[in-house]
C-alpha positions in Angstrom: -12.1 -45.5 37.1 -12.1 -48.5 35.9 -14.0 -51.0 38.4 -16.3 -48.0 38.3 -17.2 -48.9 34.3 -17.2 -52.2 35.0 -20.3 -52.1 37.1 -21.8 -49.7 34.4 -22.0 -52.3 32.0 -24.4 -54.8 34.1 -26.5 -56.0 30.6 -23.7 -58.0 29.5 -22.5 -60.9 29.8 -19.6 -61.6 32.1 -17.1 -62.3 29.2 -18.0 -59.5 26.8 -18.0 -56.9 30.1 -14.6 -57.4 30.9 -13.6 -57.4 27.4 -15.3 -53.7 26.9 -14.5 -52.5 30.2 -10.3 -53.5 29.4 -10.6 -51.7 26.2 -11.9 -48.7 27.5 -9.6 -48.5 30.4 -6.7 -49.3 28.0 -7.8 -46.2 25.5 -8.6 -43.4 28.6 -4.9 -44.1 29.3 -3.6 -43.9 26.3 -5.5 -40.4 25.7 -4.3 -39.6 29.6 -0.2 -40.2 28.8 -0.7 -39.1 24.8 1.7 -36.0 24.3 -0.4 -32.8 22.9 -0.5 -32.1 19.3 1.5 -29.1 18.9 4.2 -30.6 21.3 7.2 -30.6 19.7 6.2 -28.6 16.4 6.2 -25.3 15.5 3.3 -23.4 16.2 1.0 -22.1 13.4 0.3 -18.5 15.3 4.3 -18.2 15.6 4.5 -18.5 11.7 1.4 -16.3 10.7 3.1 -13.7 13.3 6.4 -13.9 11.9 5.2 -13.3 8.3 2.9 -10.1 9.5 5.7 -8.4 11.4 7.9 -9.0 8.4 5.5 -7.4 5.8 4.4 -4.6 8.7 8.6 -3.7 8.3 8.7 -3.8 4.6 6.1 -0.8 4.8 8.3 2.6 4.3 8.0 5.0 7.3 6.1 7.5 5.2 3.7 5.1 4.2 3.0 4.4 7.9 2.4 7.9 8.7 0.0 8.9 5.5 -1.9 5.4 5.8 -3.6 2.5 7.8 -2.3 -0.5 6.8 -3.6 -4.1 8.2 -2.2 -7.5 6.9 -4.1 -10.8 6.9 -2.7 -13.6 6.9 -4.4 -17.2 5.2 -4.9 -20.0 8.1 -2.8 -22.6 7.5 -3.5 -26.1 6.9 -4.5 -27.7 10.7 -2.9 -31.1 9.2 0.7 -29.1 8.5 3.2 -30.2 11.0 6.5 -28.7 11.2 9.7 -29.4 13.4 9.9 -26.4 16.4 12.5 -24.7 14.8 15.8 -24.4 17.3 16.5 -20.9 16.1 14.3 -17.9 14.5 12.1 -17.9 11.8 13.7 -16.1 8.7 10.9 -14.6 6.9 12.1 -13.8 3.4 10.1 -12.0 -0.1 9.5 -14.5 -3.3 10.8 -13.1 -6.1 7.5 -11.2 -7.7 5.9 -11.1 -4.3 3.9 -7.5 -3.8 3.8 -5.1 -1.3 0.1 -4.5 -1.5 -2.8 -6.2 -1.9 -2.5 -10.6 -2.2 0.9 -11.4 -1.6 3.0 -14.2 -0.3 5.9 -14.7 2.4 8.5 -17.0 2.9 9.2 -18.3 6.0 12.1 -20.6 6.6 14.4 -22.7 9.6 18.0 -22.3 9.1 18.6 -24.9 11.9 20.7 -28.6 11.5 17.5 -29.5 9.9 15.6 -27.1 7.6 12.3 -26.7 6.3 10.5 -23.9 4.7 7.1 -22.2 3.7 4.8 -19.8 2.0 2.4 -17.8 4.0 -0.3 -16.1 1.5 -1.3 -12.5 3.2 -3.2 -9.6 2.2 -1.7 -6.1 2.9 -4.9 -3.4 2.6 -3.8 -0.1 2.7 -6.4 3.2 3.3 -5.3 6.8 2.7 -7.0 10.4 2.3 -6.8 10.7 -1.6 -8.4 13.2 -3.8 -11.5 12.8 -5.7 -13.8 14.6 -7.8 -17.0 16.1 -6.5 -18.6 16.4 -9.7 -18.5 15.5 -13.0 -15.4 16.8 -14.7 -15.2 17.7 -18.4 -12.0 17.3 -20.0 -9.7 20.5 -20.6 -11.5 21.9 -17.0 -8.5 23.9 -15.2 -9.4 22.6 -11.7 -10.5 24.7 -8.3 -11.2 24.1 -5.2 -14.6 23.1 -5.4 -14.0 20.5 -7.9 -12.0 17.5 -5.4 -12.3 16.7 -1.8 -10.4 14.4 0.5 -11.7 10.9 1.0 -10.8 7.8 2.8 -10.3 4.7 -0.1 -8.8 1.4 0.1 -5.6 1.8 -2.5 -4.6 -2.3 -1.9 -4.9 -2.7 -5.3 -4.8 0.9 -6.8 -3.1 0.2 -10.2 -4.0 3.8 -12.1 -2.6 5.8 -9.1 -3.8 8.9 -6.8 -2.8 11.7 -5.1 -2.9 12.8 -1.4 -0.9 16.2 -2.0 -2.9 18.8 -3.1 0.2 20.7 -4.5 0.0 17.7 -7.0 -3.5 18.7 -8.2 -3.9 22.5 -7.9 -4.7 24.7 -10.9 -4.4 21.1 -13.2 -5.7 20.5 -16.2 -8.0 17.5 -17.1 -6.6 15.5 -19.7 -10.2 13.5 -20.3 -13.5 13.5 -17.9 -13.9 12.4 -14.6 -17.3 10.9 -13.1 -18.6 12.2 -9.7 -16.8 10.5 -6.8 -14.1 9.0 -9.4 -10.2 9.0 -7.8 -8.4 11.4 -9.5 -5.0 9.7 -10.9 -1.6 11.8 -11.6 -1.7 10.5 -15.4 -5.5 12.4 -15.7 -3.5 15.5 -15.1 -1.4 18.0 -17.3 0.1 21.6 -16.0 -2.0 24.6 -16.8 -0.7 26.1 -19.8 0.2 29.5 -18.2 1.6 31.2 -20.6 0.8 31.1 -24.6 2.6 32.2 -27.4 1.9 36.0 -28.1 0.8 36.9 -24.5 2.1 40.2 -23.2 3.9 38.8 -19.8 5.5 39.9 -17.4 9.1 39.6 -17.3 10.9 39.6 -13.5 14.4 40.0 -13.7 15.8 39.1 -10.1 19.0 38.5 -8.1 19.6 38.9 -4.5 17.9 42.0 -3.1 17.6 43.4 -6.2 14.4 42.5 -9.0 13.4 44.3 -12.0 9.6 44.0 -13.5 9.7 44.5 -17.6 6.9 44.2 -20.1 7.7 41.5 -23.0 5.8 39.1 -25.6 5.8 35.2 -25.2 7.6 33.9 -28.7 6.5 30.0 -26.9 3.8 28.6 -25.0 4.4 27.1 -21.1 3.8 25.6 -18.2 4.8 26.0 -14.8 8.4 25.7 -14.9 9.1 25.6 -18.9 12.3 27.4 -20.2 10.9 29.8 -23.1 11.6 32.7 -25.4 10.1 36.3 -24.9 11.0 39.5 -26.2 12.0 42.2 -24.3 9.4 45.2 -25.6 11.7 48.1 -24.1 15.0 46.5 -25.7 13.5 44.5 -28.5 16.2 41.3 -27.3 14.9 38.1 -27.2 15.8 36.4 -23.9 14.7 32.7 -22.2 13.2 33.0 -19.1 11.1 30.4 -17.1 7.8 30.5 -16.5 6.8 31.0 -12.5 3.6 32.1 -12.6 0.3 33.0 -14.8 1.8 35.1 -17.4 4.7 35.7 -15.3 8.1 34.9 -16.8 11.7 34.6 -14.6 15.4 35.6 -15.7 18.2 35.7 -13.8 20.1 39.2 -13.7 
């Protein structure tokens, strides 16, 4: 290769020919015996890959199932060089460090000589959460009609939402809602179901056995609420909880 330079360079002069023609040879074998840049350090695609298979296991099996989660991982500096490490990475949580949205993670060599560094990721999450189909006026008792399913990024979902419509059902709207707005637990009170001086019903059950009476509310309540009623046939006042719309539940 290099007689075959030499008698490339035919514009020169003798002296400054040989002169160019040594230096190149010298560098092409430098760049032919050089070792490769990564030899000998640890791989930047082993890191990233460590840090997203550590976050990916910090995600709670029910999370997986009820959402799509992807985490990104920032590239690394191309001029950062670390030692191969001799044993596996350790990835590891900063104190602070979030499971959604921008986050960091540690990763760190516990060999004879270790080193240590922060990864910064993004964890995006996307679940079926409820929102409103319409405008919604505060006080509204909700139906149906008035939230639908919908697919949402909830990385950085500070205010909350729901995905169980259990959760939402027959709610009451603590302040409006715009069209297309998620609908967040604290946006939500229980239905008032039964209020003060309503005739209810009064279901007196045990095992087999239950008992319908007609009584008055002495309290207001929601799904759930321990209240007073009066008896109507027996004039007592009992505390029964409420189960239903103007249904009240004692025990026999």
């Amino acid at each position: 290769m290099c007689n075959s330079l030499s008698m490339v360079i035919i514009e020169m002069s003798k002296k400054t020919r040989y002169i160019l023609s040594s230096m190149l040879c010298v560098s092409l074998t430098l760049l032919h015996s050089a070792p490769s840049f990564s030899s000998g350090y640890q791989s930047h695609d082993s890191i990233k890959e460590s840090a997203v298979t550590f976050l990916m296991s910090k995600m709670s099996p029910h999370n997986r199932g009820q959402m799509d989660i992807k985490v990104i991982t920032s590239r690394l500096d191309p001029r950062l060089r670390l030692r191969q490490c001799e044993t596996a990475l350790e990835p590891f949580l900063p104190t602070g460090a979030n499971l959604s949205g921008n986050t960091s993670v540690g990763i760190r060599c516990q060999d004879n000589k270790p080193w240590s560094l922060y990864v910064s990721a993004k964890i995006i999450k996307y679940a079926d959460i409820y929102v409103a189909t319409r405008f919604l006026s505060r006080g509204k008792k909700l139906k149906q009609d008035d939230y639908a399913l919908e697919r949402h990024d909830i990385s950085n979902q500070s205010i909350g939402y729901i995905t169980d419509i259990n959760e939402i059902e027959g709610k009451i709207l603590r302040r409006p809602l715009r069209h297309n707005s998620i609908i967040p637990p604290n946006a939500l009170t229980e239905a008032m179901l039964v209020k003060r001086g309503d005739r209810v019903t009064i279901l007196a059950q045990n095992t087999g056995v239950k008992v319908h009476m007609k009584g008055k509310a002495l309290k207001s309540g929601v799904k759930g609420e321990v209240i007073r009623v009066r008896n109507l046939s027996s004039k007592r006042i009992i505390e029964g909880t409420v189960l239903s719309e103007g249904v009240v539940g004692v025990r026999l």
